[in-house]
C-alpha positions in Angstrom: 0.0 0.0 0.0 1.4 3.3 -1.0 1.8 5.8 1.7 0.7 9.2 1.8 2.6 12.2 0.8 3.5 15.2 3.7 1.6 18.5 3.1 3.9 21.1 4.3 2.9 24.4 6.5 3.3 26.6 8.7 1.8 24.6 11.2 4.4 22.0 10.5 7.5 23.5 11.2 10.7 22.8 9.7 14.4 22.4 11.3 17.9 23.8 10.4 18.4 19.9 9.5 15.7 19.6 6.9 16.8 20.1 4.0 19.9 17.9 4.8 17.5 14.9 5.6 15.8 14.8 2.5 19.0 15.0 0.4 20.0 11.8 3.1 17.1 9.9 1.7 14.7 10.1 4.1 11.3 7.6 2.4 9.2 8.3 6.2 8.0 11.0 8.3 6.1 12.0 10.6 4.5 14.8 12.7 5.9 15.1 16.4 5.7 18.3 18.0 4.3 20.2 15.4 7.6 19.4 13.5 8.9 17.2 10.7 10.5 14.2 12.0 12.0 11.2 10.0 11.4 7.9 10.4 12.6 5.8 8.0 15.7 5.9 5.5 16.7 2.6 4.4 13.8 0.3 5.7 13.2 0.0 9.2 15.4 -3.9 9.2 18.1 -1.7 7.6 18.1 1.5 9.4 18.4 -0.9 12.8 21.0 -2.8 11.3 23.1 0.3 10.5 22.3 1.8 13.9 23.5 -1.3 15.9 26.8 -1.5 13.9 27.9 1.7 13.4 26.7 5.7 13.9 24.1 7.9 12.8 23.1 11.3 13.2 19.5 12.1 13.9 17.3 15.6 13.5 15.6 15.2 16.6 14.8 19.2 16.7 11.3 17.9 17.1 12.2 17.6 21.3 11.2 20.9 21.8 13.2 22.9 24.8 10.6 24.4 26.9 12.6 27.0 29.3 11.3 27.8 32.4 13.0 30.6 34.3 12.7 32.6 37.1 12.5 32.6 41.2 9.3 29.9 41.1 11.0 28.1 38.6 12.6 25.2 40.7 8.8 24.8 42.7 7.1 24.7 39.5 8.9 21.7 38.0 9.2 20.1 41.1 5.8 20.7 40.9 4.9 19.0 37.6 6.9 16.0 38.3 6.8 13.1 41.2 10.9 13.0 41.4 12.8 14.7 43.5 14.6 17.4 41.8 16.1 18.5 45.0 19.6 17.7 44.5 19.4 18.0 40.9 23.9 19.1 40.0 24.9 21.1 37.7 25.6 19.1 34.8 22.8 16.6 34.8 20.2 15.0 32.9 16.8 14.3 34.3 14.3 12.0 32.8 11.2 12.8 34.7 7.7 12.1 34.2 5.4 14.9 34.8 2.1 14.3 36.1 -1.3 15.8 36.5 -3.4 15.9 39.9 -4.8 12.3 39.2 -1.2 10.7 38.4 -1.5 11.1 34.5 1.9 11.3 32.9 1.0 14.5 30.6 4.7 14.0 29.4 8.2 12.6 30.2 10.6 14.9 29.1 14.4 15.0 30.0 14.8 18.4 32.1 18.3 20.0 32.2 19.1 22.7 35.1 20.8 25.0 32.6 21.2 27.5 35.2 20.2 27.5 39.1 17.0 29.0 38.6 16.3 28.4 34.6 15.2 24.5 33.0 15.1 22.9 29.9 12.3 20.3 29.3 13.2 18.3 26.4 9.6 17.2 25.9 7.7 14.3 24.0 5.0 14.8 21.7 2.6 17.0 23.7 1.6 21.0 24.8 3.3 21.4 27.8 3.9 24.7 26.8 0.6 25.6 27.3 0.1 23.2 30.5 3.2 25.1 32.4 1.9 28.1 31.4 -2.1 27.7 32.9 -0.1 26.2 36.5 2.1 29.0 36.9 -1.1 31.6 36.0 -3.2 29.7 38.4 -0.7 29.1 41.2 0.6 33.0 40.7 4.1 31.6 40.1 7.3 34.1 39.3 8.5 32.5 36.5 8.9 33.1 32.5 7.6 30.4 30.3 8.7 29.7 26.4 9.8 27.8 23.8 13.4 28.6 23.1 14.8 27.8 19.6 17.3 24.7 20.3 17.3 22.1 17.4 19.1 18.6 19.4 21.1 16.6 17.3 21.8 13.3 18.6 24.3 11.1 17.3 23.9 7.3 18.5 25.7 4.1 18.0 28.8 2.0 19.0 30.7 4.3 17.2 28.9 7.4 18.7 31.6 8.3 21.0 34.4 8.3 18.1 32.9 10.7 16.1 31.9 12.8 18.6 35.6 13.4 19.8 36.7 13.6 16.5 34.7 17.0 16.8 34.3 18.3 20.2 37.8 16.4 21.5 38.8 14.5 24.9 36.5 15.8 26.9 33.9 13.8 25.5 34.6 10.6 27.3 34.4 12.3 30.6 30.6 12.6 30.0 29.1 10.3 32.2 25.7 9.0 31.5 22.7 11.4 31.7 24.9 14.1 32.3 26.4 17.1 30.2 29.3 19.5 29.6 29.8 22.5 27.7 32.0 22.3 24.7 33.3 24.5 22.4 32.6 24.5 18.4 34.3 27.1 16.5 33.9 29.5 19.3 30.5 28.7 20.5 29.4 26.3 23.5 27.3 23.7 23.1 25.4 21.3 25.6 26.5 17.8 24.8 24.6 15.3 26.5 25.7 11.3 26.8 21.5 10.7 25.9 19.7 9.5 23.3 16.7 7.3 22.3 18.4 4.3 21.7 20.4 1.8 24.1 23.4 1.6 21.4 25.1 4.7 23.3 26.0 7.9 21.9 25.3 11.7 22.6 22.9 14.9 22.2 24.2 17.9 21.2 21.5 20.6 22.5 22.0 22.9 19.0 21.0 27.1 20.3 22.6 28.0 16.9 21.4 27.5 13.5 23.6 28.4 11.5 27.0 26.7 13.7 24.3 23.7 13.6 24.7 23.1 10.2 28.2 23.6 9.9 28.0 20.9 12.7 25.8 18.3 10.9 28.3 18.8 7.9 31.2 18.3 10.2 29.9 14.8 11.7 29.5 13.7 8.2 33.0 14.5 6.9 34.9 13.3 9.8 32.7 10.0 10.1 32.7 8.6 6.7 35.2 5.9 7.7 32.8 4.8 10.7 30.2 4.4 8.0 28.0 7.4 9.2 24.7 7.6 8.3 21.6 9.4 8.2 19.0 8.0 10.7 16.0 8.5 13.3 14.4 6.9 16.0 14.1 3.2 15.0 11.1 0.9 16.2 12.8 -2.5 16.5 15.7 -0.6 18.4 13.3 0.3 20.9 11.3 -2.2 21.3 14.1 -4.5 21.8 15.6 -2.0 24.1 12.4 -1.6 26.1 11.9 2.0 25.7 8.3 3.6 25.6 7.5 5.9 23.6 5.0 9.2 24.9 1.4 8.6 23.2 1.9 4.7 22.5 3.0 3.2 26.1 2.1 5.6 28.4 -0.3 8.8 28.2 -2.9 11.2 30.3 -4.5 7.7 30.7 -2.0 5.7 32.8 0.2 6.5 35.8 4.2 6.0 36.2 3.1 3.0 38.6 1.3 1.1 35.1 4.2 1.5 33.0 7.5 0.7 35.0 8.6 4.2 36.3 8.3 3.7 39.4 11.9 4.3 39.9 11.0 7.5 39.0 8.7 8.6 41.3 9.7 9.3 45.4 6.2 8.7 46.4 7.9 8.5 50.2 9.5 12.2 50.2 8.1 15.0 51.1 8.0 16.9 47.9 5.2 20.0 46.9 4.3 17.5 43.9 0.7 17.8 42.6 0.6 14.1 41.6 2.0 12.5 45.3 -1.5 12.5 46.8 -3.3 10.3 43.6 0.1 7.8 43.1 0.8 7.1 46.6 -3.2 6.3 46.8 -2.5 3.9 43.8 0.2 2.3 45.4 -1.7 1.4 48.2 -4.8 0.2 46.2 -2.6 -1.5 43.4 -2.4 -0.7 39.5 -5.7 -1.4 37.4 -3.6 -2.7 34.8 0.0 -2.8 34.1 2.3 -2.6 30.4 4.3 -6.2 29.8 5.7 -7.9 27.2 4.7 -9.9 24.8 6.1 -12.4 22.5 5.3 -14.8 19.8 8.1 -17.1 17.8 8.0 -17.3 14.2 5.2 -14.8 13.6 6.8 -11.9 11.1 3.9 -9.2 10.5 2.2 -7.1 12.6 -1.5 -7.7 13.4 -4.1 -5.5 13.3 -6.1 -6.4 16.1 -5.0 -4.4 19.3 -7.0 -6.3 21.9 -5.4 -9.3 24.1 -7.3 -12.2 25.1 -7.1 -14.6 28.7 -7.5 -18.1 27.6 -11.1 -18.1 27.9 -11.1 -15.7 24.9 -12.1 -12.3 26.8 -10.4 -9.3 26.2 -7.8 -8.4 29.0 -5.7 -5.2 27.7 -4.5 -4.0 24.9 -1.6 -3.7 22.7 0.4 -0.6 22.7 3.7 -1.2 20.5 4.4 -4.1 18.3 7.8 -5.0 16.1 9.1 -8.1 13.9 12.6 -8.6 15.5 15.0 -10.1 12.9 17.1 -10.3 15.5 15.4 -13.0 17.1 12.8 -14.1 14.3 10.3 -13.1 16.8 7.2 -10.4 17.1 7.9 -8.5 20.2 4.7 -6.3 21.4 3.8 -4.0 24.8 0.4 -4.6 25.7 -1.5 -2.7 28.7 -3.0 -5.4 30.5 -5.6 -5.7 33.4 -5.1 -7.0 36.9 -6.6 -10.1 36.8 -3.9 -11.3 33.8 -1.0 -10.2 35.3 0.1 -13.5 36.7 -1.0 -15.6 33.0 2.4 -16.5 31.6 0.5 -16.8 28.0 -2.2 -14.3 26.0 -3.5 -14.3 22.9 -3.0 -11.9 20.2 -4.4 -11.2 16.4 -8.0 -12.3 17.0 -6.9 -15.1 19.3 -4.9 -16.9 16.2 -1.6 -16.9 18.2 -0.9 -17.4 22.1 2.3 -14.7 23.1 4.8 -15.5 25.6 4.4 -12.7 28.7 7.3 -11.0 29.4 8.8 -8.4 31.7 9.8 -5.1 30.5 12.6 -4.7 29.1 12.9 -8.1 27.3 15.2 -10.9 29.0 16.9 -12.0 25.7 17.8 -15.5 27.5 14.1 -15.9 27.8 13.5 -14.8 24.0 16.1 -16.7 22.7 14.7 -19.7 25.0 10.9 -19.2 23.9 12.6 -19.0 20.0 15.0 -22.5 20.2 
């Protein structure tokens, strides 16, 4: 089935990168943000492939830097969010969910202290713009609220780290996980980041300058072409395999951190002015409604169309939320929001009840894949 073309507007913005992604061959995209944002260049078996053994460079402009500055700035986020942002240092990286009065994760952004009393959220696919904005109003909150133009880059892959030195030097590999330094290019500083939307390593570079950002992207190219660097984007088998959730697909106004496996996320036993404490800490107690697992059937190389789960009695128990073929291990790998009483089945059944999927934990155990696959 042919796919449909992109009608470009001014209601879907551009990025400094775009031009440079179509001229990398870009056949997908999508709309994220209110931006363009690539999603496929090869095929999605090849673009993983690529990403797994070498590096590529992604336009992921489309995580849009909300700023929030001023004297109420630390209460608000700390606010918006069930983690402790307390001891939040200088140079790191936050993923935090941010949650409404019942629990709802309205996003789950990274947030970076760029100063002591100014943040980044580097947000998913939803208004929090407009959602800060109506909480600071309401709670008459000293703080300046805006979208500031920062196009991220993120390069990603074994070979990430290579590259990025090539450009940026040494101090590179001093970048611990989830945290960031500032480093020069061609006079300007840059936040680099060791982040990114894969579990194959590599780095964000948080872009405040268009034009040095293109010069950049050029740069990365020209110093990388004998680690095989390559356009690329956000890959769906990389993820799913990896176990990362994706904002609108896994988890949503709809479900709590407690459903989807964030709890790590949230100090529900801290006394923090967090508008979500009272609803997840209630949750706890009572126990989720239903949770996101696993799911995974040998052999089977399509997707299906039918998003419900069945118990084996044939009733609907959950839904699916993600699904993948995995070359990797000739296996369809989906998430799937199930309810309480399936939690403990170790089999459900999938595509109109045709095929029984093994239940897993999230993120995959590959011993138990590779066992269900034998």
């Amino acid at each position: 089935m042919q796919q449909p073309g992109l009608v470009f507007s001014r209601r879907i913005r551009t990025t400094p990168f775009t031009s440079r992604v179509m001229h990398g061959g870009v056949k997908l995209a999508t709309v994220y943000n209110h931006m363009v944002l690539a999603s496929e260049f090869r095929s999605l078996k090849e673009d993983c492939e690529h990403l797994c053994s070498h590096v590529q460079v992604w336009d992921v402009s489309v995580q849009r830097q909300i700023q929030i500055s001023g004297p109420d700035a630390n209460k608000l986020v700390q606010w918006m969010t069930p983690r402790n942002l307390g001891k939040a240092q200088p140079d790191q990286c936050f993923y935090v969910p941010l949650c409404d009065e019942n629990g709802g994760i309205v996003n789950d952004p990274i947030a970076i202290n760029v100063s002591p009393q100014s943040w980044w959220l580097s947000i998913s696919d939803s208004d929090v713009l407009l959602w800060a904005k109506g909480l600071a109003v309401g709670r008459g909150m000293d703080v300046k609220i805006r979208e500031v133009d920062v196009w991220p880059i993120a390069i990603q892959g074994p070979k990430a780290e290579t590259l990025v030195e090539r450009v940026f030097g040494e101090a590179v590999r001093d970048i611990r996980f989830f945290r960031y330094k500032r480093l020069a290019y061609k006079g300007h500083d840059f936040i680099v980041a060791r982040s990114g939307w894969s579990k194959q390593g590599g780095f964000e570079v948080y872009v405040d300058d268009a034009r040095l950002g293109q010069e950049l992207w050029d740069e990365l190219f020209a110093r990388g072409e004998d680690l095989n660097v390559g356009h690329g984007c956000p890959n769906l088998i990389e993820r799913i395999e990896s176990g990362l959730l994706s904002f609108g697909s896994d988890l949503d106004l709809a479900t709590t951190p407690l459903q989807v496996g964030l709890d790590r996320f949230c100090h529900l036993d801290e006394d923090l002015d967090s508008m979500s404490l009272p609803a997840l800490r209630a949750q706890r107690e009572q126990g989720v409604p239903s949770r996101l697992m696993g799911l995974v059937v040998p052999g089977l190389e399509r997707t299906v169309e039918d998003m419900q789960i069945y118990n084996p009695s044939g009733e609907c128990v959950g839904e699916l939320t993600s699904q993948v073929y995995s070359p990797r291990f000739n296996a369809w790998l989906g998430y799937a929001l199930v309810e309480r009483a399936a939690f403990d089945l170790p089999q459900l059944g999938i595509d109109a009840n045709r095929h029984q999927a093994h239940v897993s934990e999230l993120p995959f155990n590959f011993d138990q894949i590779l066992a269900h696959c034998a």
